[in-house]
C-alpha positions as CSV (number, residue, x, y, z in Angstrom):
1,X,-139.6,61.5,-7.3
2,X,-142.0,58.3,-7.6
3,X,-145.9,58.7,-7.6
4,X,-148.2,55.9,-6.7
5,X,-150.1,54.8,-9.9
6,X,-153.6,54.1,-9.1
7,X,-155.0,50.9,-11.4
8,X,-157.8,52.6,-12.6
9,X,-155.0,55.5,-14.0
10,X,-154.6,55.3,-18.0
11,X,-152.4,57.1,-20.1
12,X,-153.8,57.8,-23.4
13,X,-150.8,57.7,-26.1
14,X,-151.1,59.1,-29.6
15,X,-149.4,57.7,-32.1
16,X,-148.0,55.3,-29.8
17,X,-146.9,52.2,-32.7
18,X,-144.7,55.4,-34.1
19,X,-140.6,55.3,-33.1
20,X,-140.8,58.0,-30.4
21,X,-144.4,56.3,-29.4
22,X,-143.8,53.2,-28.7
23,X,-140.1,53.8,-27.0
24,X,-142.1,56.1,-24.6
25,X,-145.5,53.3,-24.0
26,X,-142.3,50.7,-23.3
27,X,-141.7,53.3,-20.7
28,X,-144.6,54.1,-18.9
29,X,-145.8,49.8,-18.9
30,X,-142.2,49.9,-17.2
31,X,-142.9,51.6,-14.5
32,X,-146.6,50.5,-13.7
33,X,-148.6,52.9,-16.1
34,X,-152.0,51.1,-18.1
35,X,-151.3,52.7,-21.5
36,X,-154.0,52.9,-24.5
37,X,-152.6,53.5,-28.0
38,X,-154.4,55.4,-30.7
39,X,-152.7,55.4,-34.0
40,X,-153.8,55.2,-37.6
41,X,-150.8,53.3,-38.8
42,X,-150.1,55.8,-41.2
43,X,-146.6,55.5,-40.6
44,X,-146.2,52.5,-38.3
45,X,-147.1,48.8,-38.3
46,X,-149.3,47.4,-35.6
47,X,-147.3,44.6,-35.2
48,X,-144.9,46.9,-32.8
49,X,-147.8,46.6,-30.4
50,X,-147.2,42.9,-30.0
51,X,-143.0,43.9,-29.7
52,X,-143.9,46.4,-27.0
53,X,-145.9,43.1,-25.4
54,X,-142.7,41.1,-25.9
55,X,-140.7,44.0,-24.6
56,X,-142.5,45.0,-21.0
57,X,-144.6,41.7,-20.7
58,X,-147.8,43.9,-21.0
59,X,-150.0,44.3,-24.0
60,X,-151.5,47.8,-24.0
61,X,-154.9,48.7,-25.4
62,X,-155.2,49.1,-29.1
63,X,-157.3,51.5,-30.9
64,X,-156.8,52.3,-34.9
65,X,-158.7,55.2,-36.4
66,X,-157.3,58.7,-37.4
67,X,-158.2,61.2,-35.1
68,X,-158.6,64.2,-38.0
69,X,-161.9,62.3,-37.5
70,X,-163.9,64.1,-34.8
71,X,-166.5,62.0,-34.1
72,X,-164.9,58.8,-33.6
73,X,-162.3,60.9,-31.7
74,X,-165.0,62.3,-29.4
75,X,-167.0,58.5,-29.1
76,X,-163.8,57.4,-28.1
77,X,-163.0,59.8,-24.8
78,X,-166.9,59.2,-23.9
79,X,-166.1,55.0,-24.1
80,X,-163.2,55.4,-22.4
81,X,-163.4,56.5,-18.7
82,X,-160.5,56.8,-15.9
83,X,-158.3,58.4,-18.7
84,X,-155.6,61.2,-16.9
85,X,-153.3,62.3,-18.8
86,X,-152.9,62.2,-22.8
87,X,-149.3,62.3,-24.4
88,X,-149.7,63.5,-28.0
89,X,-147.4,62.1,-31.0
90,X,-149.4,61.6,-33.6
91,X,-148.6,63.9,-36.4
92,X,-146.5,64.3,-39.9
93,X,-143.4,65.1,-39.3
94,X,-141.1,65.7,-42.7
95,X,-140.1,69.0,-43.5
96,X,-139.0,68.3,-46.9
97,X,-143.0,66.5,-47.7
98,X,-144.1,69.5,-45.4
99,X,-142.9,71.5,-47.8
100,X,-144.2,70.4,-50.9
101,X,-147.6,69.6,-49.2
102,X,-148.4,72.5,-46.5
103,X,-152.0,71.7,-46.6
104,X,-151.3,68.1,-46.0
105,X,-149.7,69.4,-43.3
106,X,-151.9,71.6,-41.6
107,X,-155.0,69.7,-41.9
108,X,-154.0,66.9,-40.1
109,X,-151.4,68.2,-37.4
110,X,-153.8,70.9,-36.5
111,X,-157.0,68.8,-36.6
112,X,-156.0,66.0,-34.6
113,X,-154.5,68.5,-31.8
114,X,-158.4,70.4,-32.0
115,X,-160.0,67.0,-31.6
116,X,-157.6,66.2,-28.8
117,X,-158.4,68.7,-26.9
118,X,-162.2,69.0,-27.5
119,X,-161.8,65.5,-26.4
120,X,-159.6,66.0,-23.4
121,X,-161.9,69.1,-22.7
122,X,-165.3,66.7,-22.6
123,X,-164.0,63.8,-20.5
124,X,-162.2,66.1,-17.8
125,X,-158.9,64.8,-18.8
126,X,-156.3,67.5,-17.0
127,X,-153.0,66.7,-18.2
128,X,-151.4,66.8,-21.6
129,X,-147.8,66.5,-22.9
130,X,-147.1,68.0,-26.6
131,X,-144.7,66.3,-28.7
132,X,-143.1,69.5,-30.1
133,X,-139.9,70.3,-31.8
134,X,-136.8,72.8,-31.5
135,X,-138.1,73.7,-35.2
136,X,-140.1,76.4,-33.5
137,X,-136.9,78.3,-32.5
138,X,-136.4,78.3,-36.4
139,X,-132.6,79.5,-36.9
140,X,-131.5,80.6,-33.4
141,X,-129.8,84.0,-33.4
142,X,-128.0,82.5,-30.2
143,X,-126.9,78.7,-29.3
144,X,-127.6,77.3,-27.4
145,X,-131.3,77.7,-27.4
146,X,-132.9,78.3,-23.9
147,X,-136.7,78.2,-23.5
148,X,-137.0,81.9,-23.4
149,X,-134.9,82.5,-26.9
150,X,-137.5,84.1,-29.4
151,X,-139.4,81.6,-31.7
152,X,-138.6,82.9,-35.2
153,X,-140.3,82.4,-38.2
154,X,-140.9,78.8,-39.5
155,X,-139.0,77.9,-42.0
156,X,-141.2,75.3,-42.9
157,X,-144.8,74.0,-42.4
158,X,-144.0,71.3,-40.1
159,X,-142.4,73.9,-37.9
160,X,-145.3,76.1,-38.2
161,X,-147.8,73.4,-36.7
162,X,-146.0,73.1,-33.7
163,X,-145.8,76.4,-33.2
164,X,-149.1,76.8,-33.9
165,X,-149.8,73.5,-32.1
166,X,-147.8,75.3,-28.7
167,X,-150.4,78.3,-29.4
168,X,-153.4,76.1,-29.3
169,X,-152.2,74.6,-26.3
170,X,-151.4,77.6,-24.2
171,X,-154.9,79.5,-25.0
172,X,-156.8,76.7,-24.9
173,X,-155.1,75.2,-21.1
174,X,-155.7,78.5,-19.4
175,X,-159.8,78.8,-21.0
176,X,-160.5,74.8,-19.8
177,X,-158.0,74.8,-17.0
178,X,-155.9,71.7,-17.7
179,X,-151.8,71.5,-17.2
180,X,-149.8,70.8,-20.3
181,X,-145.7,70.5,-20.8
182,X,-144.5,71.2,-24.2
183,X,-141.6,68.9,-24.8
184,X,-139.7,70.9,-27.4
185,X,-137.1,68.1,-28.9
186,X,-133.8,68.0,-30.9
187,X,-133.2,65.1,-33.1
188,X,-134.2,61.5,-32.0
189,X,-132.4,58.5,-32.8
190,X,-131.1,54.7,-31.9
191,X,-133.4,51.9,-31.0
192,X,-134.5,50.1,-28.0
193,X,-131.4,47.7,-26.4
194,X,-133.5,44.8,-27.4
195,X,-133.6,45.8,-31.1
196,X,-137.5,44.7,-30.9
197,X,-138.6,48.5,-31.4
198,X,-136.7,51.3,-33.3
199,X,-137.3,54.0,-36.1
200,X,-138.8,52.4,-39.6
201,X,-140.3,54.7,-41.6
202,X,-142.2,53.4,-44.7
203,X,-141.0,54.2,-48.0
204,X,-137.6,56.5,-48.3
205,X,-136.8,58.0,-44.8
206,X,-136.4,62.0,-44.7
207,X,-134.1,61.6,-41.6
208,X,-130.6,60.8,-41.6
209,X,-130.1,57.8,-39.1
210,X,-132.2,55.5,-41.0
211,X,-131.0,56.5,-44.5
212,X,-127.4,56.0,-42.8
213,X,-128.3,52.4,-41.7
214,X,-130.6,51.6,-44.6
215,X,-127.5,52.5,-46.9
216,X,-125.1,49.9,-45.2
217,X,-127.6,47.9,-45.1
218,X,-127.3,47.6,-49.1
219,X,-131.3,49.8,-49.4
220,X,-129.7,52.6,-50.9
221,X,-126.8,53.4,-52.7
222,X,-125.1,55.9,-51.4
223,X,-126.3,58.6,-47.8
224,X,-127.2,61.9,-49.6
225,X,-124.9,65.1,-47.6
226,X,-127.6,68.3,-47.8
227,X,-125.3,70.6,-48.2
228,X,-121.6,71.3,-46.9
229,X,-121.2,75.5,-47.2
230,X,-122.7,76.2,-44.1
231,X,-121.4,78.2,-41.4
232,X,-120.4,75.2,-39.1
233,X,-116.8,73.9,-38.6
234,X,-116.8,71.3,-41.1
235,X,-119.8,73.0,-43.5
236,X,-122.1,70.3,-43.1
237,X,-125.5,71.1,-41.1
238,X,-125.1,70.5,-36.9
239,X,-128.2,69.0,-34.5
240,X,-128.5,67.9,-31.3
241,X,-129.2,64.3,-31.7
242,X,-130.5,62.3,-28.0
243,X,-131.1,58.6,-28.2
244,X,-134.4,57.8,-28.3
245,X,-135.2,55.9,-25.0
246,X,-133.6,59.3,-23.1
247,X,-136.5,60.8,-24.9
248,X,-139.2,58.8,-23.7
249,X,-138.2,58.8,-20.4
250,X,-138.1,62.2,-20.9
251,X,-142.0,62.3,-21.6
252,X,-142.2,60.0,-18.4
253,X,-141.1,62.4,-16.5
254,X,-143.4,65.2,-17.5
255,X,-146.4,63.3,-17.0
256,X,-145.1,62.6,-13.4
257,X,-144.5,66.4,-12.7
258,X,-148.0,67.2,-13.7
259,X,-149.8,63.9,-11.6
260,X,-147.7,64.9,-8.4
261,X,-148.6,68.8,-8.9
262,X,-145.4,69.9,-9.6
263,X,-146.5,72.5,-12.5
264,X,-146.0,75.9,-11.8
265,X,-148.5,76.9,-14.7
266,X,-150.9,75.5,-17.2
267,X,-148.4,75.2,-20.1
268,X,-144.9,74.6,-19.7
269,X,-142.0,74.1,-22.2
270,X,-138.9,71.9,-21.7
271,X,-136.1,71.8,-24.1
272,X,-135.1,68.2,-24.6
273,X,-131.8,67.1,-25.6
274,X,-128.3,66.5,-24.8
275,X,-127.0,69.8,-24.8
276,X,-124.5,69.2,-28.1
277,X,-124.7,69.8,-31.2
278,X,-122.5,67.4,-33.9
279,X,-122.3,67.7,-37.8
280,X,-123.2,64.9,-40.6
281,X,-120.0,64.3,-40.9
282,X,-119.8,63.0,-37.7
283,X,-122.4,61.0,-37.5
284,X,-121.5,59.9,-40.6
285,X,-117.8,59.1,-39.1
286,X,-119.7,57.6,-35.6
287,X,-121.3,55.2,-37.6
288,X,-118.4,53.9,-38.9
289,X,-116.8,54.2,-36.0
290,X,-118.8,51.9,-34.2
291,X,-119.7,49.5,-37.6
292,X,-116.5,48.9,-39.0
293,X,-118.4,49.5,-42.3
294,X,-117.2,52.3,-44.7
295,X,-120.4,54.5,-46.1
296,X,-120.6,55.7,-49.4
297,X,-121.1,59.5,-49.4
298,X,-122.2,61.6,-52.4
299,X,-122.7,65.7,-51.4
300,X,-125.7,67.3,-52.8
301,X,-127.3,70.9,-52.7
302,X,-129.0,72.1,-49.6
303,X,-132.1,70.8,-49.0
304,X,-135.2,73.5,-48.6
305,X,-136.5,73.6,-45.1
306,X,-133.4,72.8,-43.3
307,X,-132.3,75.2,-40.6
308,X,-127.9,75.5,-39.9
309,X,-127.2,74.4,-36.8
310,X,-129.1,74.1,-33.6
311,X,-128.9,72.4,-29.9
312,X,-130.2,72.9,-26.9
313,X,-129.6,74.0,-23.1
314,X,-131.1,71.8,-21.2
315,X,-130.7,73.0,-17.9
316,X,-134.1,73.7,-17.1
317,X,-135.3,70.0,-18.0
318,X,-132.6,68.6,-16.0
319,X,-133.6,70.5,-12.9
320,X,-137.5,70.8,-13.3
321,X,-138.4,67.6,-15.1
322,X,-135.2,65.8,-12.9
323,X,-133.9,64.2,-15.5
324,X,-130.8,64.2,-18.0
325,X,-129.9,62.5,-21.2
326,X,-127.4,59.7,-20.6
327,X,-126.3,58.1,-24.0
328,X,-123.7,59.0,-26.0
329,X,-123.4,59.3,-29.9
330,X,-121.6,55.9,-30.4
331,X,-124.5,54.8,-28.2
332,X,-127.4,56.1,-30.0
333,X,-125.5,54.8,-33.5
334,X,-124.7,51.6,-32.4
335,X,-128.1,50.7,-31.3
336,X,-130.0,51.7,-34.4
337,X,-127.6,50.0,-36.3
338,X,-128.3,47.0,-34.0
339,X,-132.0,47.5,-34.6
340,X,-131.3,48.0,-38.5
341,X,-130.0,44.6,-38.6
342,X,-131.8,42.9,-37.0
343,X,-134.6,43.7,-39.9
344,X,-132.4,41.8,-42.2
């Protein structure tokens, strides 16, 4: 189902020039939505703003500041009228640094949220989606996870903010009366089809995609294997990885549900992801599946933080958000190494 986008209707994206950002603002300027981008470029080059441009034909609105910072965070929702709905990204997101530097952590995943919403709160803005994470089911007692399965304990910081996060959300939708959808997502990866957008971390990437391409790409010398005594068929740890752009349109959809009234409370949660769960080694073997190139693979200790295996049932997305991941592994894999070479 299709809404009718009003011109004066914006879409406030955080951390929009980040990898699941700016897939989802190529998105929304796809299918008719004014977007404005607030990101400190902490992780993210603004030059991604011109790619989206090149992308969707559309520059969207710009803004750089951090928004731990309250009062340009409020000056900015009282500049910026006809503002609906906010989709919120912009956060840390390693659990390895997370784990090291919890306060680092806290201070700016939980600020930023509390700013957001004091701003949201102030300008009447009713509609929020959450960029959380399936690290608030911690380890699942049960796979696949539903939306009802108990959160358990964090097993890291980064986890704990969006639970927390989720918490903030819930208490603070049903005391202003505003809708919000929790997106709670597995592991993203790939690139855009044009190769003008994908993931690019600065410095050493904590995730294993981009350490996988990097690696071929002659960056590192070898892809570091966290472990291979785990419980899992072939010991190495299992995730549910969805290509990014299936994500995005994922976020899409939520912000449709909410605009077309389709919420059947304030704060919702939607698992998000393909409903499978594959090893390391696979990816590992998927990547030279579909690059012909062999990877060098050294096998280290576990890695503090890291949960055993998790994926998700999706069902609930797929009916209530109406819509479905589409692209397979090779898929997702070929297009970040795509993306990864085009760099070089």
């Amino acid at each position: 189902m299709t809404a009718i986008v009003p011109s004066d209707f914006k879409i406030l994206v955080t951390g929009g020039a980040g990898y699941i950002g700016s897939h989802t603002v190529v998105e929304l300027q796809q299918q008719g939505f004014p977007v404005v981008i607030i990101d400190n470029l902490s992780n993210s080059r603004a030059s991604v703003i011109d790619r989206i441009a090149e992308i969707t034909g559309v520059r969207p609105e710009f803004h750089e500041f951090d928004l731990t910072c309250k009062k340009k965070t409020a000056d900015f929702f009282a500049s910026t009228p006809g503002l609906k709905a906010v989709i919120h990204f912009a956060a840390f997101k390693a659990v390895g640094e997370s784990m090291n530097e919890p306060l680092k952590y806290y201070r700016n995943n939980l600020e930023s949220l509390i700013n957001i919403l004091q701003g949201m709160k102030d300008a009447c803005v009713e509609n929020l989606v959450f960029s959380s994470s399936c690290t608030v089911y911690g380890q699942p007692e049960e796979l696949p996870v539903r939306e009802t399965s108990p959160v358990q304990e964090a097993w890291s910081p980064y986890g704990n903010t969006k639970q927390m996060s989720e918490q903030i959300i819930r208490f603070s939708g049903g005391a202003y009366d505003f809708r919000s959808i929790a997106l709670r997502y597995f592991n993203p990866v790939g690139a855009h089809e044009s190769a003008l957008i994908g993931e690019l971390p600065l410095g050493v990437p904590s995730n294993l995609t981009p350490f996988i391409t990097q690696t071929a790409a002659g960056l590192h010398e070898c892809v570091n294997v966290f472990g291979t005594d785990y419980n899992t068929p072939d010991g190495t740890a299992i995730r549910d990885y969805i290509h990014v752009v299936d994500l995005a349109k994922a976020h899409v959809a939520a912000v449709r549900r909410m605009i077309n009234g389709r919420s059947q409370s304030n704060f919702e949660v939607f698992n998000v992801g393909t409903g499978r769960g594959c090893s390391v080694r696979e990816v590992i073997q998927a990547f030279e599946r579909v690059s012909g190139k062999k990877l060098p693979v050294r096998y280290v200790d576990r890695r503090a933080g890291d949960i055993e295996q998790v994926w998700a049932d999706t069902a609930l997305a797929n009916r209530e958000l109406e819509w479905k991941a589409e692209k397979t592994l090779d898929e997702m894999i070929a297009s970040a190494w795509k993306w990864e070479q085009s760099l070089h």
